[in-house]
C-alpha positions, 0 to 999 in steps of 0.5 A: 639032365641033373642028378643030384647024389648025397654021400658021407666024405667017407663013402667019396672015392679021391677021384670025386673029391679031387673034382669037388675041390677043383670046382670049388677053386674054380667057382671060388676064383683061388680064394678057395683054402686048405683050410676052407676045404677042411671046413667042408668035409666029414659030413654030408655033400651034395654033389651036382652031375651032368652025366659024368661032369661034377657042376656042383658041390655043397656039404653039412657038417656037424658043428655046435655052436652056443646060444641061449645057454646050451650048445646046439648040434648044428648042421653047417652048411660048406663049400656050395658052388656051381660051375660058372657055365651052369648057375641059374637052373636050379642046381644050387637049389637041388643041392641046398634042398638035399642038405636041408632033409640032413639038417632037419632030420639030425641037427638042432639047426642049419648055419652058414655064413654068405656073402651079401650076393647068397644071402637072397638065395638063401632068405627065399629058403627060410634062412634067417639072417643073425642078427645079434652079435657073434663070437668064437670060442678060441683056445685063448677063450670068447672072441668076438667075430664083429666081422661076421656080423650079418654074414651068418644064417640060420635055419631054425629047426627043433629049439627057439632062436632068439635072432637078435641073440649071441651066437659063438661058434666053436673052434677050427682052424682057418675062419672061425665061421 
C-alpha cells in the first residue's frame, strides 16, 4: 500500500532528503543538477512510500512570476518522479493531488514547465498549456526564454490568465523556468 505524506523542506530529516535526490537522479537518468535539486526545495514535497521505500518525490515552491501587470504568487511545481519499477499506479497522481490543495489554498496559481511526454498528464489535471511568449527576469534585466515556449503550464486558480499572454518568471540560478 501507498502512502503519500507532505512535508515543508525544513521538517525533512538529511536521511529523507538523500533518498529524494537519489530517486530523482535515478528517474531522471543524471540529468538531475544541483541546481535542479535547489529548484525543489523550501517549499512543500510530496513524498510517495511503500512501507519504508521512497517511490516517488514531487514539490511546490513559492515563486512569482509577472503577468497582466502584477506579480502573482506561484506555487511552482519541481522534482516529480516516480521509480521507474512503479510508474503507472497512480503515484504521480496522489503526489500531484497533494501539491495542487498547496497551490490552491496559498498561491495566485500553479506553474511547471513539461517536457512533450507529461504534458498529457497534466492537460487531464486542468493544466493549461502557456500559449504566449516567455521571459525571464535576469540580472541583466527581461530576457526572452523562446525555449520554454510550450513547455510551461499553469494552473489558474484565484486571478484571470490570459494564456496567450506574456509570462516572466523570476530569477535563479541554473534553468530560469
Amino acid at each position: 500500500m501507498t502512502d503519500v505524506r507532505t512535508a515543508h523542506t525544513a521538517d525533512l530529516d538529511a536521511g529523507t532528503l538523500r533518498a529524494a535526490r537519489a530517486l530523482l537522479d535515478a528517474v531522471f537518468e543524471g540529468d538531475m543538477t544541483e541546481d535542479d535539486w535547489e529548484h525543489a526545495l523550501g517549499g512543500v514535497h510530496a513524498l510517495a512510500w511503500e512501507e519504508d521505500e521512497l517511490i516517488g518525490h514531487a514539490s511546490v515552491v513559492q515563486r512569482r512570476l509577472l503577468h497582466g501587470g502584477r506579480a502573482l504568487r506561484a506555487g511552482y511545481v519541481e522534482g516529480v518522479g516516480v521509480s521507474a519499477r512503479r510508474r503507472r499506479r497512480g503515484h504521480g497522481g496522489a503526489m500531484m493531488a497533494a501539491l495542487e490543495r498547496v497551490i490552491r489554498g496559498a498561491y495566485d496559481l500553479g506553474a511547471l514547465g513539461a517536457t512533450d511526454e507529461a504534458a498529457r498528464f497534466y492537460a487531464a489535471r486542468g493544466w493549461r498549456r502557456w500559449k504566449g511568449p516567455t521571459y525571464a527576469l535576469t540580472p541583466a534585466g527581461v530576457e526572452r526564454t523562446e525555449a520554454e515556449d510550450g513547455g510551461i503550464h499553469v494552473l489558474p486558480v484565484a486571478v484571470p490568465l490570459d494564456l496567450a499572454g506574456a509570462l516572466t518568471c523570476d530569477w535563479r540560478d541554473g534553468d530560469a523556468w
